[in-house]
C-alpha positions in Angstrom: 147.0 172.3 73.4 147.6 168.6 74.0 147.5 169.4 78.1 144.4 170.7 77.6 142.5 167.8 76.0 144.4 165.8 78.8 142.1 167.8 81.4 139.2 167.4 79.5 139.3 163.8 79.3 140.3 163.5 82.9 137.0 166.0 83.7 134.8 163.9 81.5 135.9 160.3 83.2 135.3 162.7 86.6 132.0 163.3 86.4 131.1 159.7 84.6 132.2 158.7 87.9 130.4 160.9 90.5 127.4 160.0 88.5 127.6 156.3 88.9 128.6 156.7 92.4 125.5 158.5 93.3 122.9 156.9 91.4 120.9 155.2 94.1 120.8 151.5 94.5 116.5 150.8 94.2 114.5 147.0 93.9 112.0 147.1 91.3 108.4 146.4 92.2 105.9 143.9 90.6 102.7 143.4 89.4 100.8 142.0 92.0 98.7 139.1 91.4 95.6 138.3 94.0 97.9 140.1 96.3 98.4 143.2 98.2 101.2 144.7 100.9 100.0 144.8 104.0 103.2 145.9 106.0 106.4 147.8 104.3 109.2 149.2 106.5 109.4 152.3 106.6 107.0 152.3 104.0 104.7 150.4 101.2 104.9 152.2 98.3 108.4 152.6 96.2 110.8 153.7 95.9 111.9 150.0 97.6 115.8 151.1 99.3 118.1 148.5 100.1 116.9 147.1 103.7 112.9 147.8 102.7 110.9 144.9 103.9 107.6 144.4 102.4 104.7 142.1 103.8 101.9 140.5 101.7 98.5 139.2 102.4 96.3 137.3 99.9 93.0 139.6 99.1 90.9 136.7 99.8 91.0 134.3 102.5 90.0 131.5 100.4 92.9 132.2 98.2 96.3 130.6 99.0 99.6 132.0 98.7 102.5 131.0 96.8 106.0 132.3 97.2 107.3 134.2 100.6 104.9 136.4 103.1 108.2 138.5 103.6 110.9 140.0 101.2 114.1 142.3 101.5 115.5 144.3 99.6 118.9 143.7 99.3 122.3 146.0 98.6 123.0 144.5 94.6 119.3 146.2 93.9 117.3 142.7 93.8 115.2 141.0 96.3 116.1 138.4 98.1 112.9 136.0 97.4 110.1 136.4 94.2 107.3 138.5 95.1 104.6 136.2 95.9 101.3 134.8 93.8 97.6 134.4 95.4 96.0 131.8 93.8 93.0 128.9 94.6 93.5 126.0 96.7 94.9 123.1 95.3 97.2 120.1 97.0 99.8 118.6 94.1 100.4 115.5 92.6 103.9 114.8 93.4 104.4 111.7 92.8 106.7 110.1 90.6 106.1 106.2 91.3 105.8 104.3 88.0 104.5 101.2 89.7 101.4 103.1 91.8 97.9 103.3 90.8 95.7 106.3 92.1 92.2 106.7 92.1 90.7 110.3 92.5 87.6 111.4 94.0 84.9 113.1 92.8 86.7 114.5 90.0 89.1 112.4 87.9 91.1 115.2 85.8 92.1 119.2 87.0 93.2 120.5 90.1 92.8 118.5 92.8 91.0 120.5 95.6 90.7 120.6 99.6 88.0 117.6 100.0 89.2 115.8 97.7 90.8 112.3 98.2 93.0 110.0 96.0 93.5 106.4 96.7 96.1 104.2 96.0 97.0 100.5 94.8 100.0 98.6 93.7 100.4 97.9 90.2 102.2 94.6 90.3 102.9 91.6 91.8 105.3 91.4 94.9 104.3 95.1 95.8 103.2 96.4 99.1 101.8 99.8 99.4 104.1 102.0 102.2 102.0 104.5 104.1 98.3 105.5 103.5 96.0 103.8 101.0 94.1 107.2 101.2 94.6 110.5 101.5 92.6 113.8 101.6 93.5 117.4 100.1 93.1 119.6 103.3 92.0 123.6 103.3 95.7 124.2 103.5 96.9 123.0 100.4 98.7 120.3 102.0 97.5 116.4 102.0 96.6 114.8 105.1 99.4 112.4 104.9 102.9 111.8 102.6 102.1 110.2 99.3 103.0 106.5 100.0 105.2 104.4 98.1 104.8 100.4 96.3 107.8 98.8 97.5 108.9 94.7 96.2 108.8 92.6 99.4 111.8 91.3 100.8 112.0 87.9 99.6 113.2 86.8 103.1 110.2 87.4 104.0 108.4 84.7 102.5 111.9 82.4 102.7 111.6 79.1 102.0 113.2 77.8 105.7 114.1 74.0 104.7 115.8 71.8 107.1 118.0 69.3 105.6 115.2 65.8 105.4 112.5 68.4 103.7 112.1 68.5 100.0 110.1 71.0 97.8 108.2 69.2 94.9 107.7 72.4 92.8 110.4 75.8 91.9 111.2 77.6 94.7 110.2 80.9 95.1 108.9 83.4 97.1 107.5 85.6 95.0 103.5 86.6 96.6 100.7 84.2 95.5 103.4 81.1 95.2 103.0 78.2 96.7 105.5 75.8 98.1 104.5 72.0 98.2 106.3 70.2 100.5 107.5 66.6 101.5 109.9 65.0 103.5 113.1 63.4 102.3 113.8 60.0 104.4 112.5 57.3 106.0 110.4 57.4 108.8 109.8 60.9 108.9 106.8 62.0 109.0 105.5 65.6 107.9 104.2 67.9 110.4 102.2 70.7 109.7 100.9 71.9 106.3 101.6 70.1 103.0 100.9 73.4 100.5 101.5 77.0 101.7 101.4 80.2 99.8 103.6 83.2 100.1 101.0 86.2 100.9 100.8 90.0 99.7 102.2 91.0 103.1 105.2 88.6 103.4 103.8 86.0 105.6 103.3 82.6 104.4 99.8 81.3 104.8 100.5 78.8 107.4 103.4 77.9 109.4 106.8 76.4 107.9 106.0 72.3 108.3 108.6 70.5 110.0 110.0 66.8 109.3 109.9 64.7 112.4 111.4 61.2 112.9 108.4 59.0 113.5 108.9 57.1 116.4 105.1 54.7 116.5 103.8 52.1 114.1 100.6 51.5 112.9 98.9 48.3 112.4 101.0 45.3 110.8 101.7 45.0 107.1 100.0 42.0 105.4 102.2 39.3 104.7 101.5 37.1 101.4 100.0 33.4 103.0 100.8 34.7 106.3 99.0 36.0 109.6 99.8 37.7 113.0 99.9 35.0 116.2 97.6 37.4 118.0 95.2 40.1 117.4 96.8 43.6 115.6 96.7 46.6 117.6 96.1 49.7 116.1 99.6 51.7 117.6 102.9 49.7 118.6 105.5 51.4 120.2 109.4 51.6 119.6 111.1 48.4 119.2 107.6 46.4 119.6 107.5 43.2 117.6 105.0 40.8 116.0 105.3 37.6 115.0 103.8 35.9 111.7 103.0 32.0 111.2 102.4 30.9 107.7 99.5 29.4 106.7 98.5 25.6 106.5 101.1 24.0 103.7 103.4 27.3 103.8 106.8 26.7 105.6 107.8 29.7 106.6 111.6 31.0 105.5 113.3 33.6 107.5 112.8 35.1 110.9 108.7 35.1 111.3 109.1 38.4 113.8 108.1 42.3 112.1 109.9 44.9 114.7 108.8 48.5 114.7 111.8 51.1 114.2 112.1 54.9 113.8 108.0 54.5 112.5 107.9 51.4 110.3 108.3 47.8 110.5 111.4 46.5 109.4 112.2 42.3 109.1 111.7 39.8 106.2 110.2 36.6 105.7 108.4 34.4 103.0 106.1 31.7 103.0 106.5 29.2 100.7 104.7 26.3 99.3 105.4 22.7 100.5 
């Protein structure tokens, strides 16, 4: 009795078996949305075998297609990509910059269509716009060009390139729309070049870095309390050029009465006194 329900147990487990070994492996199909199949190997109805390839087509040309043209069927019963959606036109808004302003155009809100453009701006200072100001949504689906990006400027860029004899009379910085005012830091230098320059939107100051030279002319003579020059002042003396002073009538003069131009100014002393 007990052998018995042994082989009936074994017969039951059996035939569970044979029927899960030939139950065929199938894909499911799907509703079809705007879509239909154009192509199926070997054919395009189900049921969809392992190895069935299936080809789509959007049933309107001005409809655009989401998802593969081309699916398999694989071996597990599932296919290898999602069937695919037909739907309208549209180009996405994939940006995720916080700091970038975009203007749409014609319509400000809802898909944005082929024709339609978006411009873009920086919303900050120190921000330069990376790639196209303005892009257009193309029959495709795709833009016209990658969405651009703000980036900050490189503050070496605008860097404040001092030489040792140059001072700045205001903060440093670089930051776009800043300006530097300069001077130089010495004696007989002389500035060259612009005193006030601004650091600009594209990282270029607005004129060239001024440099400090060593001024090597004089002008005209100082005036000298109750004293004149021996002869007529010129307007320019050269290096090393000196002048000589003579005190006027009841002045007696104390000192050496010669001015001598050095490195761009005139150096000596005297005084004229009262007698």
């Amino acid at each position: 009795m007990l052998k018995m329900k042994y082989c009936e147990v074994f017969l039951f487990l059996q035939l569970m078996f044979m029927d899960v070994s030939t139950k065929e492996v199938t894909c499911e199909g799907e509703q079809l949305i705007n879509v239909d199949i154009v192509v199926g190997h070997p054919g395009i109805i189900s049921p969809y075998k392992p190895g069935h390839i299936l080809v789509f087509r959007c049933t309107d040309v001005n409809l655009k297609m989401y998802g593969q043209r081309t699916i398999e069927c694989l071996s597990n019963g599932k296919w290898d990509q999602s069937f695919p959606k037909c739907g309208d036109v549209t180009c996405p808004l994939n940006t995720t910059e916080n700091n970038i302003k975009i203007k749409r155009f014609p319509d400000l809100e809802g898909p944005v269509k082929p024709g339609h453009n978006l411009t873009f701006s920086c919303n900050g200072q120190g921000l330069i716009l990376k790639g196209q100001r303005e892009i257009t949504c193309q029959p495709n689906g795709e833009w016209s060009s990658p969405f651009p990006k703000c980036e900050r400027k490189d503050i070496q860029t605008c860097a404040a390139n001092l030489t040792g004899n140059m001072i700045i009379e205001s903060e440093v910085s670089v930051i776009p729309g800043h300006t530097l005012k300069l001077s130089c830091n010495g004696q007989g230098l002389i500035l060259k070049g612009q005193r006030e320059i601004t650091c600009q939107a594209n990282g270029e100051w607005s004129s060239p870095f001024p440099k400090c030279e060593m001024r090597t002319a004089c002008g005209p003579p100082p005036h000298q309390e109750n004293a004149d020059t021996e002869e007529m002042p010129k307007n320019e003396y050269s290096y090393g050029e000196k002048v000589k002073y003579m005190c006027y009538n009841k002045f007696t003069m104390e000192g050496y009465p010669y001015l001598t131009c050095a490195q761009g100014e005139w150096r000596g002393y005297f005084t004229c006194l009262s007698k």
